[in-house]
Rosetta silent file (secondary structure, phi, psi, omega in degrees, C-alpha in Angstrom):
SEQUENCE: XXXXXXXXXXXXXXXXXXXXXXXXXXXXXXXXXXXXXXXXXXXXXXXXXXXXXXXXXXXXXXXXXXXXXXXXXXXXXXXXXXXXXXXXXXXXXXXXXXXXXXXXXXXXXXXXXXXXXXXXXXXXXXXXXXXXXXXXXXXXXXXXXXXXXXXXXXXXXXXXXXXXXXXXXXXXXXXXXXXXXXXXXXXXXXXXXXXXXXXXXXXXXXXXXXXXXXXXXXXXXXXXXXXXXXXXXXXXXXXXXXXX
SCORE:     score description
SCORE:     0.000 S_00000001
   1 L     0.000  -39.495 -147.748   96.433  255.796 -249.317 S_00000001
   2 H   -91.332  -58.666 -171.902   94.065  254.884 -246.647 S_00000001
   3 H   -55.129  -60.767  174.834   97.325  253.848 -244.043 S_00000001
   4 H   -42.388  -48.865  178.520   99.023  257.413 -245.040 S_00000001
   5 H   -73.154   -0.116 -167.263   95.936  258.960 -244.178 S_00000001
   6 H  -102.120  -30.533 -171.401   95.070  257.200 -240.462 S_00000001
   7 H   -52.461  -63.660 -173.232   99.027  257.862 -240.471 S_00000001
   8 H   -68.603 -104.103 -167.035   98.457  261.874 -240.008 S_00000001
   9 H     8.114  -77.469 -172.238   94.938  261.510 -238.198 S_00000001
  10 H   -40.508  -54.030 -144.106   97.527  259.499 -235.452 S_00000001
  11 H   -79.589  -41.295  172.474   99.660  262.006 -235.472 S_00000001
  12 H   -46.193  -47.129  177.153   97.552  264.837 -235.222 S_00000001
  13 H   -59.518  -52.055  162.429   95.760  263.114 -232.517 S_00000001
  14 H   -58.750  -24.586 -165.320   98.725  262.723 -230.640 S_00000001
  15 H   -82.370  -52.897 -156.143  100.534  266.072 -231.056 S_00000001
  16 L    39.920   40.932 -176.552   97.270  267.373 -230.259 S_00000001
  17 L  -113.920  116.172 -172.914   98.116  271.138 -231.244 S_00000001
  18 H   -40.012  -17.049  151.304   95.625  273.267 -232.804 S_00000001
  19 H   -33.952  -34.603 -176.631   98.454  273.976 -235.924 S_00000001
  20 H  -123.004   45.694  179.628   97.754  271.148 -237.631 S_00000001
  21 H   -81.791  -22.919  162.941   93.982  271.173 -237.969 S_00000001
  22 H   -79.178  -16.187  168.209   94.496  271.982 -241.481 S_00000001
  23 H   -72.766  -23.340 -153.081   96.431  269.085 -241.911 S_00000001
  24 H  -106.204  -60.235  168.012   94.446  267.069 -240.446 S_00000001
  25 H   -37.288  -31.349 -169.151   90.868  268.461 -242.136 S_00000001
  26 H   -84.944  -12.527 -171.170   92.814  268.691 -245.850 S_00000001
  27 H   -80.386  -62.126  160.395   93.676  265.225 -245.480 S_00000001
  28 H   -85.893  -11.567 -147.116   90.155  263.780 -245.191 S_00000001
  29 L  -169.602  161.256  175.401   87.651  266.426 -246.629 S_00000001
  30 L   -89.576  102.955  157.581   86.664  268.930 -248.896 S_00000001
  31 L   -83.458   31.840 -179.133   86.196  272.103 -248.308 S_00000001
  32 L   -89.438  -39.293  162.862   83.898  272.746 -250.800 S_00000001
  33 L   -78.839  102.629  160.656   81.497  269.399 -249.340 S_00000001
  34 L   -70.961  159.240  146.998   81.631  270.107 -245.544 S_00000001
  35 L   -84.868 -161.233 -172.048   81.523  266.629 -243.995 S_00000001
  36 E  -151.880   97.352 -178.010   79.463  265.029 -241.374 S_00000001
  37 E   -96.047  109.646 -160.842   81.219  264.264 -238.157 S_00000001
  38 E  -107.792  148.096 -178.445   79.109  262.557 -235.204 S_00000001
  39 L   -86.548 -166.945 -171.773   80.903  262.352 -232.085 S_00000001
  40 L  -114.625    7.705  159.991   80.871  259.183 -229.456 S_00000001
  41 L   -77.390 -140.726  179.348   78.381  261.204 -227.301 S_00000001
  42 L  -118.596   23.319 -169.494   74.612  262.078 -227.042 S_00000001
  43 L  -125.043 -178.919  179.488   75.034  265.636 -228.747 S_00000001
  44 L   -15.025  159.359  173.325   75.190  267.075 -232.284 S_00000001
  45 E  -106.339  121.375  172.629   76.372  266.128 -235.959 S_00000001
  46 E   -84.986  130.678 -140.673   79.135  268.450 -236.514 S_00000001
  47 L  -154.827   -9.162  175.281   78.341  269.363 -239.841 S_00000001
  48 L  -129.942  150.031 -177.964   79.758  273.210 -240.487 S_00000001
  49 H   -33.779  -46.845 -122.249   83.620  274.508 -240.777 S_00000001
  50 H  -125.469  -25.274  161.883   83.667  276.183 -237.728 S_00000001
  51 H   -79.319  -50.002  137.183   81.737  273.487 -235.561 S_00000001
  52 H     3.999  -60.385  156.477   83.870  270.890 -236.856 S_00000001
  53 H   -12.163  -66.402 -139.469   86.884  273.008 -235.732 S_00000001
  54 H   -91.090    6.627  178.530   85.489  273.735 -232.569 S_00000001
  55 H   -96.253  -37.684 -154.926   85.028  269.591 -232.047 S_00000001
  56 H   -89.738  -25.765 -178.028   88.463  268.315 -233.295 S_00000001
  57 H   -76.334  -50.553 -136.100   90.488  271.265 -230.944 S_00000001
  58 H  -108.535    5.504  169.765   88.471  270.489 -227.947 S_00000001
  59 H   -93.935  -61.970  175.941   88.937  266.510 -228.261 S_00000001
  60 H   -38.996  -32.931 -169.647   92.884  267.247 -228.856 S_00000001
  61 H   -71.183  -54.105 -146.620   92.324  269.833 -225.664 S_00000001
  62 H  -132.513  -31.030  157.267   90.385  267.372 -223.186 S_00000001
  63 L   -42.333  166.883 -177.639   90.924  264.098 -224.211 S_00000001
  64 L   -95.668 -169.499  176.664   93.288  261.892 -223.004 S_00000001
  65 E   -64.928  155.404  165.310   96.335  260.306 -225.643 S_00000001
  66 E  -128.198  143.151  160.294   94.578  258.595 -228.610 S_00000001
  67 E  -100.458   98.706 -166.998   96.368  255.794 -230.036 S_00000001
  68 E   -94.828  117.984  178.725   95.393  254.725 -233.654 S_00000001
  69 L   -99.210  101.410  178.232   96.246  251.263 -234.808 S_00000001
  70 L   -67.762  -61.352 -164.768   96.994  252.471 -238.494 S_00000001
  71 L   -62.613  -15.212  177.694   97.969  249.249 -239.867 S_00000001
  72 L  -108.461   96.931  114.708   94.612  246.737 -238.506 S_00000001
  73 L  -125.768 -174.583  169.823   92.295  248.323 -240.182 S_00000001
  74 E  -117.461  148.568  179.710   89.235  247.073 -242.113 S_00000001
  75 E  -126.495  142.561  152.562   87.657  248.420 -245.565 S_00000001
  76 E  -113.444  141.229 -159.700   84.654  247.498 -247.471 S_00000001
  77 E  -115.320  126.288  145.821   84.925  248.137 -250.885 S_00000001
  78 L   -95.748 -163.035  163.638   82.270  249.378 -253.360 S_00000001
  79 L   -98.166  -55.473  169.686   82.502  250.902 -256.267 S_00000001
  80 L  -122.184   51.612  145.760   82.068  254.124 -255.561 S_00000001
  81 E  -134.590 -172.429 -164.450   82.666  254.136 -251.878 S_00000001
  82 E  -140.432  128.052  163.321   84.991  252.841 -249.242 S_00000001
  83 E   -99.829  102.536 -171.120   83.787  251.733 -245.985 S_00000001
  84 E  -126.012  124.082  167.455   86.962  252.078 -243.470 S_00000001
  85 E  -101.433  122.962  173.478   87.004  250.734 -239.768 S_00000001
  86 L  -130.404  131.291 -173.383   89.664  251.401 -237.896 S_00000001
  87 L   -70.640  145.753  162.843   90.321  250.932 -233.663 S_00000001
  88 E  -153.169 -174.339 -139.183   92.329  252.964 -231.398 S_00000001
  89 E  -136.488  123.533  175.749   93.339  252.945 -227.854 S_00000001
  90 E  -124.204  141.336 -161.789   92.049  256.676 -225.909 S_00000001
  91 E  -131.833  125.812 -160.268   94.209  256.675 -222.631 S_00000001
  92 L  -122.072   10.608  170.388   93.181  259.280 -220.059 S_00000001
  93 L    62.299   -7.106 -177.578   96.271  258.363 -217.672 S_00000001
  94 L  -119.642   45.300  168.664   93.399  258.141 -214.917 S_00000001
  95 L    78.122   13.088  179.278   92.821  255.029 -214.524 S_00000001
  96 L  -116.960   97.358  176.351   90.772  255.193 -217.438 S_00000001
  97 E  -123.940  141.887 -177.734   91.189  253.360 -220.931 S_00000001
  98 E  -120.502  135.908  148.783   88.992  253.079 -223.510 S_00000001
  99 E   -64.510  129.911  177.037   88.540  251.480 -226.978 S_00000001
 100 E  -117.257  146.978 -174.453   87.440  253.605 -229.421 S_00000001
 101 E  -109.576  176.114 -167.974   86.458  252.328 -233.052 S_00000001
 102 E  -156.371  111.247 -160.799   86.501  255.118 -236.088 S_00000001
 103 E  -147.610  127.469 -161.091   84.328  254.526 -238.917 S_00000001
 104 E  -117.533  148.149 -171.973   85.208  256.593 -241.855 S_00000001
 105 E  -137.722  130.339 -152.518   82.823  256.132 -245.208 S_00000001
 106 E  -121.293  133.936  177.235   85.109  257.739 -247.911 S_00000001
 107 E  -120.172  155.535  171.862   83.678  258.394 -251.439 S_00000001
 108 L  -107.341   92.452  165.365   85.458  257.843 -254.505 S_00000001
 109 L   -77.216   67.297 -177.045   85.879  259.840 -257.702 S_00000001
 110 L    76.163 -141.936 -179.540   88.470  259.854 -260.505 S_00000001
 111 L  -109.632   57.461  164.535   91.384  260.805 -258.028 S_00000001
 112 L   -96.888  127.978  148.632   88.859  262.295 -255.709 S_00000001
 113 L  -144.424   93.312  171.938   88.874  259.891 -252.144 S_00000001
 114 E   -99.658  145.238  166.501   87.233  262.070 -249.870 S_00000001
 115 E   -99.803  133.363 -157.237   85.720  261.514 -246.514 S_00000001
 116 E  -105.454  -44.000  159.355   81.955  262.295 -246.479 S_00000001
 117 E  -126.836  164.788 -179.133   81.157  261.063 -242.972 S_00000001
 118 E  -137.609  115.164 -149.514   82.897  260.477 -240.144 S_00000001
 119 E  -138.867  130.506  164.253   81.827  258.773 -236.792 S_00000001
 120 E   -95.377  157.612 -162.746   83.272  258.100 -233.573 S_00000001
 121 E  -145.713  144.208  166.810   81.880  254.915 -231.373 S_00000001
 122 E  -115.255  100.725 -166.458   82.857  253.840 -228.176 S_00000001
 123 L  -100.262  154.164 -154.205   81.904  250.178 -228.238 S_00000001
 124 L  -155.428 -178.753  165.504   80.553  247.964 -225.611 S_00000001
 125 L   -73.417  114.540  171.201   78.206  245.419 -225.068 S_00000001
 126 L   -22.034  -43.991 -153.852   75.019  245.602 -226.851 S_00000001
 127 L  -105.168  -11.963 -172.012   72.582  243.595 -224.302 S_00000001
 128 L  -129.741   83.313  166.978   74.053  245.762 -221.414 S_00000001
 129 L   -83.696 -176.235 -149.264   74.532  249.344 -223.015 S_00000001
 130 L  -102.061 -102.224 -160.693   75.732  252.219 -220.891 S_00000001
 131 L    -6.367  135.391  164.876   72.652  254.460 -221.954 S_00000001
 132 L  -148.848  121.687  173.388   69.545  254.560 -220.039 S_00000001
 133 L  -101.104  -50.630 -173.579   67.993  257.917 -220.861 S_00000001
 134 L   -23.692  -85.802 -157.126   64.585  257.322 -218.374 S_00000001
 135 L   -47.725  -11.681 -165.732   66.993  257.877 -215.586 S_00000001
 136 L  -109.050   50.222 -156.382   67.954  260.689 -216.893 S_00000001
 137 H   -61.029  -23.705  169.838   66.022  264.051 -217.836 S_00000001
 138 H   -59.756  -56.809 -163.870   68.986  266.012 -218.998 S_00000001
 139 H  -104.185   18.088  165.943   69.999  263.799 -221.428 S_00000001
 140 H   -68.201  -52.792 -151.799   66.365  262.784 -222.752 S_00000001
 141 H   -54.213  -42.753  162.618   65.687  266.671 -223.385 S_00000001
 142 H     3.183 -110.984  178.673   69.205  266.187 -224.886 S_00000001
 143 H   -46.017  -13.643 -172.982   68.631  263.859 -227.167 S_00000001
 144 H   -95.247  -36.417  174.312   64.961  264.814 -228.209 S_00000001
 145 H   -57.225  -30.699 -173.836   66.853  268.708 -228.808 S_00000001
 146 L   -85.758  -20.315 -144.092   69.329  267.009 -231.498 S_00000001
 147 H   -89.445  -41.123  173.705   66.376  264.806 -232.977 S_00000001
 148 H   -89.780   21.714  146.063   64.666  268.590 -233.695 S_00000001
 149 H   -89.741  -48.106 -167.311   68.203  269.900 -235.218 S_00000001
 150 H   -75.944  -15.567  152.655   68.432  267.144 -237.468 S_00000001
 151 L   -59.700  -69.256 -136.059   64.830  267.454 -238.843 S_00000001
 152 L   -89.528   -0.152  173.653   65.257  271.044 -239.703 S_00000001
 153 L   -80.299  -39.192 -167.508   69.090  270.593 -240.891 S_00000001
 154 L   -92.682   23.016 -171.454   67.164  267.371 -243.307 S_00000001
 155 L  -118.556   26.499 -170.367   64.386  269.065 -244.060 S_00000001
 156 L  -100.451  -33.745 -156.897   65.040  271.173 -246.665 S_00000001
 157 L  -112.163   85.883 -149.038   65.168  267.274 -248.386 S_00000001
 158 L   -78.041  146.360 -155.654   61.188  266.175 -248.718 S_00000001
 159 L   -89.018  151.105 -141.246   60.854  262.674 -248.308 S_00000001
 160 L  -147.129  173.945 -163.199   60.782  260.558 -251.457 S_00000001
 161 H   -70.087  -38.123 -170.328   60.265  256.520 -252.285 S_00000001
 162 H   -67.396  -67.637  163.861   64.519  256.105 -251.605 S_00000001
 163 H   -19.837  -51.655  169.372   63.743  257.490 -247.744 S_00000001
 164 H   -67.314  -57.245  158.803   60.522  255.547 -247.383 S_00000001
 165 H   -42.811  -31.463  179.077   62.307  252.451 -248.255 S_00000001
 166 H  -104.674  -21.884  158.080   65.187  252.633 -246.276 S_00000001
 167 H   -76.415  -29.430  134.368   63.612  253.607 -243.298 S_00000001
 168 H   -25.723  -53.146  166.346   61.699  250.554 -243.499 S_00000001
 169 H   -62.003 -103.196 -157.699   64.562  248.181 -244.241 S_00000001
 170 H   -21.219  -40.340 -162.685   66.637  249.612 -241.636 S_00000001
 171 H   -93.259  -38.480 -173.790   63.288  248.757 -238.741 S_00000001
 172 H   -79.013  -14.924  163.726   62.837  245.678 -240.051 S_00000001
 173 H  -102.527   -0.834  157.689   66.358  244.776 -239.736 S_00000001
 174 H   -95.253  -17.344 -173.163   66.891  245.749 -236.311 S_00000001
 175 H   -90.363  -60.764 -179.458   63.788  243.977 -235.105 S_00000001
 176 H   -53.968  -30.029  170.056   65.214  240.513 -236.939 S_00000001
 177 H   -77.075   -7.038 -164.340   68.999  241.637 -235.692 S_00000001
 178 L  -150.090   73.293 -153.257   68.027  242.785 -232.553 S_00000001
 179 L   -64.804  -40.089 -162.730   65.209  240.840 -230.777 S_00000001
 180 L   -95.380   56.753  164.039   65.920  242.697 -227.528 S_00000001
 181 L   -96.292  148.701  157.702   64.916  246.174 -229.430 S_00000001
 182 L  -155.235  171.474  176.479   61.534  247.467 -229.432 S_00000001
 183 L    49.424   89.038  164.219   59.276  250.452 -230.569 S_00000001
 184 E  -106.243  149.752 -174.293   62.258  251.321 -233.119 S_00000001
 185 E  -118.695  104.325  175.209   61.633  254.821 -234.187 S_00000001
 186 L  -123.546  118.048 -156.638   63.193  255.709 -237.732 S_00000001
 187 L  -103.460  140.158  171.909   61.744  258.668 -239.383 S_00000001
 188 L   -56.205  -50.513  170.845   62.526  259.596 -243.081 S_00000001
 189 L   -48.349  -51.003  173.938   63.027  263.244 -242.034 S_00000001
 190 L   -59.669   -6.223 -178.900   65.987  261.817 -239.914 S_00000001
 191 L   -88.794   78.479  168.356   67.670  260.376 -242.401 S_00000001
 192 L   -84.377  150.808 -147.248   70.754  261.953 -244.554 S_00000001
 193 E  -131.287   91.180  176.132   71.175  260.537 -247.481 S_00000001
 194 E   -95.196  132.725  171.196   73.653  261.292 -250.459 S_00000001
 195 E  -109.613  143.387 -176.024   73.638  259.500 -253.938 S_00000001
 196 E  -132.241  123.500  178.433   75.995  259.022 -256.150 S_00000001
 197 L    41.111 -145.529 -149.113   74.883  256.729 -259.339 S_00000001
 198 L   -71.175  -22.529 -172.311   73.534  253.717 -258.524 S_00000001
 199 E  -114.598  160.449  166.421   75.003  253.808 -254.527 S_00000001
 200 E  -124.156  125.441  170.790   74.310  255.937 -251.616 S_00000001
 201 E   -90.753  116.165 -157.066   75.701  256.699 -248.478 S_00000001
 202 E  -133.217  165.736  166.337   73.187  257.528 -245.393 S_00000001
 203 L  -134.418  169.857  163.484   73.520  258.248 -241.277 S_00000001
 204 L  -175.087  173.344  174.731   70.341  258.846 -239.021 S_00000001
 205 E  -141.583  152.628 -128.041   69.575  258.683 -235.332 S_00000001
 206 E  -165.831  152.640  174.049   66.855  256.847 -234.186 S_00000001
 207 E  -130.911  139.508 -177.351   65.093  256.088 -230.996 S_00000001
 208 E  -125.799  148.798  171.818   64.641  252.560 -229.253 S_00000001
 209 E   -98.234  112.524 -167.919   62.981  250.674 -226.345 S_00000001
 210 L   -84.758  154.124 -153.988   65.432  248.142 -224.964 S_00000001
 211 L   -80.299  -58.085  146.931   62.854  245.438 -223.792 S_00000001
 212 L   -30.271  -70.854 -151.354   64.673  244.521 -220.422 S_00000001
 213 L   -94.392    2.959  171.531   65.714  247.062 -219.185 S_00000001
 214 L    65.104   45.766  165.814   61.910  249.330 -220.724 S_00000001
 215 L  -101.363  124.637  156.837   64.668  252.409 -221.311 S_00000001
 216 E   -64.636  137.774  176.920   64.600  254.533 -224.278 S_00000001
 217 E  -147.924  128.819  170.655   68.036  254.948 -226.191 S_00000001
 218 E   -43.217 -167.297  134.423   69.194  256.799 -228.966 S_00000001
 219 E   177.772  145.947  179.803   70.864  254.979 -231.411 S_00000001
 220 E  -133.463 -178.752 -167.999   72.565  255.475 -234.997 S_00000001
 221 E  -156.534  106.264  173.528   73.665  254.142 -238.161 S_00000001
 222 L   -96.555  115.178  161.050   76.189  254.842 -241.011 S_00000001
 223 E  -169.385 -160.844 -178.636   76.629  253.186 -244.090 S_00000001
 224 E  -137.824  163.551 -158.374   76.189  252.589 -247.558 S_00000001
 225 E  -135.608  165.746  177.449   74.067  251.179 -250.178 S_00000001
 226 E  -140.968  166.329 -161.736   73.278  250.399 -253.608 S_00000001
 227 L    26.295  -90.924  158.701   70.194  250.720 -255.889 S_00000001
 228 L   -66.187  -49.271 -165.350   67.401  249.878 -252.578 S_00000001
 229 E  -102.568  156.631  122.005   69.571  247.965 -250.423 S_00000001
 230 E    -3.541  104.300 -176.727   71.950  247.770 -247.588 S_00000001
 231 E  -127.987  -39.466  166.459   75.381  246.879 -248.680 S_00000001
 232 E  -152.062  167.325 -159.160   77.361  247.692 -244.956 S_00000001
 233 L  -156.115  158.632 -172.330   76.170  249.399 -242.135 S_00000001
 234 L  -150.141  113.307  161.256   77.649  250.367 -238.500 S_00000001
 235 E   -92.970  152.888  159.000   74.975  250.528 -235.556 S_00000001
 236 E  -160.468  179.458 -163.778   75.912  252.129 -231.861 S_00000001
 237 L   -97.727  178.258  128.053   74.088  253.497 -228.871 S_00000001
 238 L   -37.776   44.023  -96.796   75.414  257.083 -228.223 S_00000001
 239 L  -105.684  122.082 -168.256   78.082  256.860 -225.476 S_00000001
 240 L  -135.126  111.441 -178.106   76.930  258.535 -222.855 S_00000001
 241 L  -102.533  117.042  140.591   79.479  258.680 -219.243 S_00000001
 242 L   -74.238   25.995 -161.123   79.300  259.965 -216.125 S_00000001
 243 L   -83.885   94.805 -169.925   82.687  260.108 -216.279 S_00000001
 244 L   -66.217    0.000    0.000   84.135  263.769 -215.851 S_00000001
């Protein structure tokens, strides 16, 4: 199931023609459940039909080829989710290629296997990441402008003992995983969070100091969980290019 479905995603991505956006949305998602798509930039969580849309035409539009290795991927299995990573190759013909990772967190129901978030990454080195927002006043205000969308999109959802907890785990496990981190800022409000029985699935964005270089950087995290804990998790910086 999971190979059929990366199968169309490739194709769509390749074709790149605005025709098959229902194939490619009916394939992964619900439209009853909007999903939650974060791009490999500093800007928004696409998170309604028509932004969602307006993200997947204008990657097919301005992107370069994307190449999708359907067959390598990886899953983590719960019970009732699916954590699936998969890599692809985005080729901009300009002397430009990049790896891109894809990290899909799929929930499972009966014969429901829907994807509930969806996240693109551009991955790099950790200790040297492309971000520096201090240099940068465009893409602080940026980044401080999505930080106030994403309160008042999560804030309808008052923050409770499951919130308090996991924004705690989550700081304390980047300061033991990530020594050269500092000041990590993870706010409860920032945090969406769905449960299903005993597991949960959550994203947030977050703010960091990296201790070398004394820059502030976004940074987020998708995954899923069960009763309290962590059961897999995906960190990244934003990817942020001056790269027309």
């Amino acid at each position: 199931m999971i190979h059929r479905k990366l199968e169309i995603m490739k194709k769509c991505y390749k074709e790149r023609n605005a025709a098959n956006f229902d194939l490619f949305f009916d394939t992964f998602f619900d439209r009853k459940r909007l999903p939650i798509i974060i791009g490999t930039d500093n800007g928004p969580w696409f998170r309604t039909m028509e932004r969602i849309r307006w993200l997947i035409l204008y990657d097919w539009e301005h992107w370069g080829n994307l190449d999708i290795d359907t067959w390598n991927f990886r899953v983590f299995e719960a019970e009732s989710h699916d954590v699936v990573r998969v890599r692809g190759l985005l080729d901009f013909h300009e002397d430009r290629v990049w790896d891109i990772d894809i990290i899909i967190i799929f929930h499972k129901y009966g014969d429901e296997y829907v994807c509930r978030i969806m996240q693109f990454k551009i991955p790099r080195n950790e200790i040297r990441p492309v971000v520096v927002l201090n240099g940068n006043k465009e893409e602080q205000d940026k980044s401080e402008h999505e930080m106030i969308r994403l309160t008042r999109m999560n804030g309808d959802v008052s923050s409770d003992l499951m919130r308090e907890h996991l924004a705690r785990s989550i700081r304390t496990q980047l300061q033991e995983d990530r020594p050269y981190l500092d000041n990590i800022d993870v706010r409860e409000e920032m945090i969406y969070l769905e449960e299903n029985g005993d597991e949960f699935l959550f994203a947030l964005t977050g703010f960091c100091i990296h201790v070398e270089l004394r820059a502030l950087m976004p940074f987020r995290m998708v995954g899923i969980g069960r009763g309290y804990e962590i059961m897999d998790a995906e960190f990244s910086h934003p990817f942020v290019s001056s790269l027309g």
